[in-house]
C-alpha positions, 0 to 999 in steps of 0.5 A, a space after each residue: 185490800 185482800 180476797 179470801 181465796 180459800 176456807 177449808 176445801 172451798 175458795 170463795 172467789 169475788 169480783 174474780 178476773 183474771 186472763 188466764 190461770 197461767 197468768 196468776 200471779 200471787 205476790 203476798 198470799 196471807 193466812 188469818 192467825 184467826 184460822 189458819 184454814 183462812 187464805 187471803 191474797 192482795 186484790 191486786 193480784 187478781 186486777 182488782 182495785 176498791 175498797 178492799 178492807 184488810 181482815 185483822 191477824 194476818 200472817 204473811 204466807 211466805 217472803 215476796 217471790 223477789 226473795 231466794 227459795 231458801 228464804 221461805 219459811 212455811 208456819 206450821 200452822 199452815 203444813 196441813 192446809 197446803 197439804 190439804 190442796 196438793 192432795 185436792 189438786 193430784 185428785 182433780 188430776 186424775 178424776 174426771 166428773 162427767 153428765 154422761 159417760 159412755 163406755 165403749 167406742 163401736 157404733 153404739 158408744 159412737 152414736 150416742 157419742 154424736 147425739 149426746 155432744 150434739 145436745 151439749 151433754 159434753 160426752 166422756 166417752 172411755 175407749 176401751 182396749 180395742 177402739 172401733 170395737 168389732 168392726 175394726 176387725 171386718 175388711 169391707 162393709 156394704 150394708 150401712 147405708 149411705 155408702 154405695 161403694 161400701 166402706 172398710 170398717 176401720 175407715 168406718 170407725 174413723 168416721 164415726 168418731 170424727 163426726 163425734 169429736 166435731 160436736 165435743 166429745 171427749 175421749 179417754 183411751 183407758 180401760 174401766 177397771 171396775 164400778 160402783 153403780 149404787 148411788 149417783 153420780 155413779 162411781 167408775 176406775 181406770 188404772 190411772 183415773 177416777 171418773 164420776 158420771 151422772 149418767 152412765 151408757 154402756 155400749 161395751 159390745 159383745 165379742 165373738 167366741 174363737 177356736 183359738 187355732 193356728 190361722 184364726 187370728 187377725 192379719 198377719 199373724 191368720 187370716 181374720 179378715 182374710 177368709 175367716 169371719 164370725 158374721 155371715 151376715 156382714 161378710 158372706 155376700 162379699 165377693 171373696 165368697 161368692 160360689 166358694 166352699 165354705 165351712 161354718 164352725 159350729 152346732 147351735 142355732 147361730 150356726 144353723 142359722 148363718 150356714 144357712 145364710 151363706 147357702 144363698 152365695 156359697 156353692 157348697 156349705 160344710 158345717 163342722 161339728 165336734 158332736 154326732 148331733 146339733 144342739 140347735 132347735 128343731 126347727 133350726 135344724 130342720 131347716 138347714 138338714 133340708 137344705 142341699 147346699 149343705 153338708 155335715 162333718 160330725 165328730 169333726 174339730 178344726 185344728 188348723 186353718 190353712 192358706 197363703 196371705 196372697 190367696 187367704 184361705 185354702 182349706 182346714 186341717 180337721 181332728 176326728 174326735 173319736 179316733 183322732 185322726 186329722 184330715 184336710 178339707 179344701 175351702 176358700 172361707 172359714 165362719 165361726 159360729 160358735 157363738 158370742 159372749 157380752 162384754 158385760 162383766 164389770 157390771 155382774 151384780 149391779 145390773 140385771 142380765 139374761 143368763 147369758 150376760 146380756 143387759 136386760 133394758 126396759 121395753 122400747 127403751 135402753 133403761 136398765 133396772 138402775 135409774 140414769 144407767 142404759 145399755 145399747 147395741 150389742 151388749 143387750 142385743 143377742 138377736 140383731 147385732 149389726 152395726 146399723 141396729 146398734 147405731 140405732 139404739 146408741 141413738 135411742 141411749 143417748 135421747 134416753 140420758 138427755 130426757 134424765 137429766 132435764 127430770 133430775 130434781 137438783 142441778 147439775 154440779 159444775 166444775 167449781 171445785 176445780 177452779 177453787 182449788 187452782 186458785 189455791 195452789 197459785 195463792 200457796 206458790 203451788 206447781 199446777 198441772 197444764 190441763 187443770 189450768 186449761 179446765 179451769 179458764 175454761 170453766 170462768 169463761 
């Protein structure tokens, strides 16, 4: 005659049928004065009909649903466990419980998006503050393969996230906040959400440093993707720079390095530098001192960026850092190279890093020094960092987590608490959540 539905956090559900959780409908849910941590509800609730035996001293929960609200008494006996599953139920709200959790959504986090959904891990993939990561901020790409007439990289993002949906993904357009990486299932926080994950890629990037100058930003409010870049590689053979005077920002090898690149476009190549020497190695320099397309403005910071939105870049208002005198230079591109910095910082202290901040990961592999954690594209990779070779190893992260958690020596846990925890709620009268409704169907399905 009655299904015992819940004994302490655990409901052991027997012979359970129902269409949908929004469906449920709980007319008598009782409790055992035997222990009140006992529920029972009639089995033609559920649908059920058989020889259900009625276990001795029940007490009726609460009058038929047919009676007023204020008819409604609950025993005392019974304020805690109700309690018990509200908390449960705001927990399950707000917690997600995932195989495997990627952070980052450039195209690194993406791709292993697209691989991992594909081989059912049923990806958590956390967004971040910027989705797309840096190629949200570069106009027109022509180097990823595939597209001939190249692509701008927003549209580019869209694509990759897209195909990664298509395949199941799911996506949480939050920030994480800090994590706990000591022991599995891995422990991270957002704001408003919990989330445990047995396997953890970070694809969380790396970001370009700045001057922070008037006209540096992003259009409108400068010229970032207007005539201002950090990647020579990415923009110097557009077009819009092509027989151009360019200035390169910058005293390291990055940027020995990329004004070098653009000498192969350029017209004219200026380096600025706020010191009377470079602070790249000799060969670097060397090289770029022989270069004749290239000129050096020493003592020399940029203090404004100058152009119109119709013609982008025009030129630089320069700072002399001895005398402090400004002067204009006339140019149709500004690069920055100043350098770049990992977005590694949530994880300092728990994973090994280079004294840069990037990951350090395992040869030919994305492993981290923490078993079930791996790390792909630019946030362990300082030298390459194109969206191709991050593509690539957010490829290699995901094949890495699926070859994990087949060798995982326990199974993986499932969303059962969920679905006990709902059928609680209904049998105690309880407001559930839509979602949680929906994931539990999902799960009986």
């Amino acid at each position: 005659m009655f299904l015992r539905l819940v004994e302490t956090a655990d409901v052991l559900i027997e012979n359970f049928r129902p269409g949908t959780m929004a469906d449920l409908h709980i007319d008598y849910p009782v409790v055992s004065a035997r222990n009140p941590r006992l529920i029972y509800a009639s089995a033609a609730a559920f649908g059920q009909t058989g020889p259900y035996s009625q276990p001795a001293g029940l007490d009726l929960i609460a009058p038929p649903r047919g009676k007023s609200a204020g008819a409604r008494r609950w025993p005392a006996r019974l304020v805690q466990t109700r309690r018990r599953i509200e908390t449960v139920l705001g927990q399950l709200a707000e917690r997600y419980h995932a195989k495997l959790l990627i952070i980052g959504s450039g195209p690194a986090g993406y791709t292993a998006a697209i691989y991992a959904a594909r081989a059912n891990l049923r990806p958590l993939l956390v967004q971040g503050l910027q989705p797309g990561g840096q190629m949200t901020i570069t106009t027109d790409v022509e180097n990823y393969p595939g597209f001939a007439k190249g692509i701008e990289g927003p549209e580019l993002m869209m694509e990759f996230r897209k195909q990664a949906e298509r395949f199941g993904t799911e996506f949480l357009e939050e920030w994480i906040t800090h994590v706990d990486l000591s022991e599995r299932p891995f422990t991270l926080f957002t704001d408003d959400s919990i989330i445990k994950a047995e396997t953890l890629i970070i694809a969380s990037g790396a970001s370009a440093k700045w001057l922070g100058v008037p006209g540096e930003a992003k259009t409108p409010k400068g010229f970032g993707g207007n005539g201002v870049s950090a990647c020579a590689t990415c923009d110097g053979p557009l077009p819009a720079f092509r027989n151009k005077r360019l200035i390169v920002v910058g005293g390291g090898d990055t940027a020995m390095e990329e004004a070098t690149f653009l000498t192969r476009y350029a017209s004219r190549v200026y380096v600025i530098h706020r010191r009377d020497k470079l602070r790249a190695s000799k060969i670097m320099q060397e090289k770029a001192f022989r270069n004749e397309k290239i000129e050096f403005i020493w003592d020399a910071e940029v203090a404004e960026i100058l152009g119109t939105p119709e013609h982008g870049v025009t030129g630089v208002r320069l700072r002399n850092t001895v005398d402090e005198e400004h002067f204009t230079l006339d140019c149709e591109g500004v690069f920055i190279a100043i350098g770049h910095k990992p977005n590694t910082d949530l994880f300092k202290g728990q994973i090994e890093m280079d004294n840069v901040g990037y990951i350090k990961t395992s040869h030919r592999s994305t492993a981290t020094n923490i078993p079930g954690v791996f790390a792909c594209g630019d946030v362990q990779d300082s030298v390459y960092r194109q969206a191709v070779t991050a593509a690539g190893t957010g490829c290699m992260a995901a094949l890495d987590a699926e070859r994990f958690l087949d060798h995982l020596p326990v199974e993986m846990p499932t969303k059962y608490e969920l679905v006990i925890n709902v059928v609680a709620a209904k049998a105690l009268g309880l407001d559930v959540p839509a979602k949680l409704l929906a994931l539990a169907d999902e799960v009986i399905e």
